[in-house]
C-alpha positions in Angstrom: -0.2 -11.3 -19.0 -2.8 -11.0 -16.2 -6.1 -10.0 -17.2 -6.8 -5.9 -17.1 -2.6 -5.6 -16.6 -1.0 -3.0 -17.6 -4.2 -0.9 -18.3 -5.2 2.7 -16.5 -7.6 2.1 -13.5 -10.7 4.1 -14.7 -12.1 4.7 -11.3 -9.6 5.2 -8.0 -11.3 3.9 -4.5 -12.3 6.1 -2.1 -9.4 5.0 0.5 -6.4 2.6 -0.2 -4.4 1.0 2.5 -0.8 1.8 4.2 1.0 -0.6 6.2 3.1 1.4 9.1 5.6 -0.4 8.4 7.4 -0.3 12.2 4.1 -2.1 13.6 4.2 -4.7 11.0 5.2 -8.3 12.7 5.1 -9.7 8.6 2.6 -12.2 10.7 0.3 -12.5 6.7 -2.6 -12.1 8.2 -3.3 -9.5 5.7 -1.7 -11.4 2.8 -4.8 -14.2 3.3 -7.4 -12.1 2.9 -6.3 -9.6 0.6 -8.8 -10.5 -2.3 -6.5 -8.7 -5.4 -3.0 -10.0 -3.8 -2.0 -7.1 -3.7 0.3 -7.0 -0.5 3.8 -8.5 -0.6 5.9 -9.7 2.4 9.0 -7.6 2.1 12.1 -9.7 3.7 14.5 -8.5 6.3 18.5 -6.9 5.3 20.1 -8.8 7.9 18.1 -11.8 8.4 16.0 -12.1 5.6 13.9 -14.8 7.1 13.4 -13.8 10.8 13.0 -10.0 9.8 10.0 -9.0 7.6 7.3 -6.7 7.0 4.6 -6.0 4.1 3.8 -4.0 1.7 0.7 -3.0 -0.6 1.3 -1.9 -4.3 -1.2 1.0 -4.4 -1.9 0.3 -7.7 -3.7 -2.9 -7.6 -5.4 -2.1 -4.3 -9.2 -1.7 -4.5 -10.2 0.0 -1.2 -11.8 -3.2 0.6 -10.5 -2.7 4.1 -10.1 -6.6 5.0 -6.5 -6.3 5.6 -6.8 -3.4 8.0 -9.9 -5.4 9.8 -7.8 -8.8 9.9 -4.2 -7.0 11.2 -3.8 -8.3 14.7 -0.5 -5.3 14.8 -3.1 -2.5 14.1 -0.4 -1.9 11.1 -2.8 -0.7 8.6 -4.5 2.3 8.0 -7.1 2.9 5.4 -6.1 6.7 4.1 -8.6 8.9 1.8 -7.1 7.8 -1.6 -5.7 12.1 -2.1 -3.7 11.9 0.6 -2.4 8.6 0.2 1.1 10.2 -0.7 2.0 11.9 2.5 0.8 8.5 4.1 3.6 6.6 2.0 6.4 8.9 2.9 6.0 9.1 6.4 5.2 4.7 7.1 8.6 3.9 8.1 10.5 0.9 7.5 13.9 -0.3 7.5 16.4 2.5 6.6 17.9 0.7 4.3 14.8 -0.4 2.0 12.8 3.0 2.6 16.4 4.6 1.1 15.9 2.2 -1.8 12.3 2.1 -2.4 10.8 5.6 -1.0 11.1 7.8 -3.7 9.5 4.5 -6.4 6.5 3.9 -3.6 5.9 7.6 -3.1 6.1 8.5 -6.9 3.6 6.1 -7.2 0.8 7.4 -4.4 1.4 10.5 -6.0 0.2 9.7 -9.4 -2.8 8.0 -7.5 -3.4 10.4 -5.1 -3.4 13.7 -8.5 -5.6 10.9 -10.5 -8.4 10.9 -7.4 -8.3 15.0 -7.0 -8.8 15.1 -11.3 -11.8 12.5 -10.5 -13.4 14.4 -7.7 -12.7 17.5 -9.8 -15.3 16.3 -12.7 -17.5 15.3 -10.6 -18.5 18.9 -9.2 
């Protein structure tokens, strides 16, 4: 098992990135520089290898911005970390693997997105 898997992140950062996933060429620029490998290259339906985009999973992300600087598409956004959930539902995608996977990804930025409000919360 990975080091630190499987344990609750004790501090959220301030923004976490969304790939629109309709502007996404699956090119990997991002995938290079991503310094917790935490984007995957999602394949195509019909033609798994000339059809492909990315995705991130939220929950390894750390905030760093590098993949959003190094996108030649202008295919990622950096989105304050509360609101990350609106973000997830609305990126688009194929039909077929937002169908499959929408409701999983957006649970997801959910949870992350209530866990940043609870953190701001204490800190007032």
């Amino acid at each position: 098992m990975a080091k630190g898997a499987g344990k609750a992140r004790k501090k959220l950062p301030k923004e976490l990135a969304v790939v629109r996933a309709d502007n996404c060429t699956g090119c990997e620029a991002c995938i290079e520089v991503c310094p917790v490998d935490c984007i995957y290259k999602v394949p195509g339906e019909d033609q798994p290898t000339l059809q492909s985009f990315v995705d991130i999973d939220l929950e390894r992300c750390i905030g760093c911005a590098l993949c959003e600087r190094w996108c030649p598409w202008d295919a990622i956004d950096m989105v304050d970390t509360p609101e990350i959930a609106v973000h997830v539902a609305d990126k688009g995608g194929p039909p077929e693997y937002v169908e499959r996977n929408g409701p999983r990804l957006v649970a997801v930025a959910q949870s992350l997105a209530d866990l940043a409000l609870e953190q701001r919360a204490g800190k007032k």
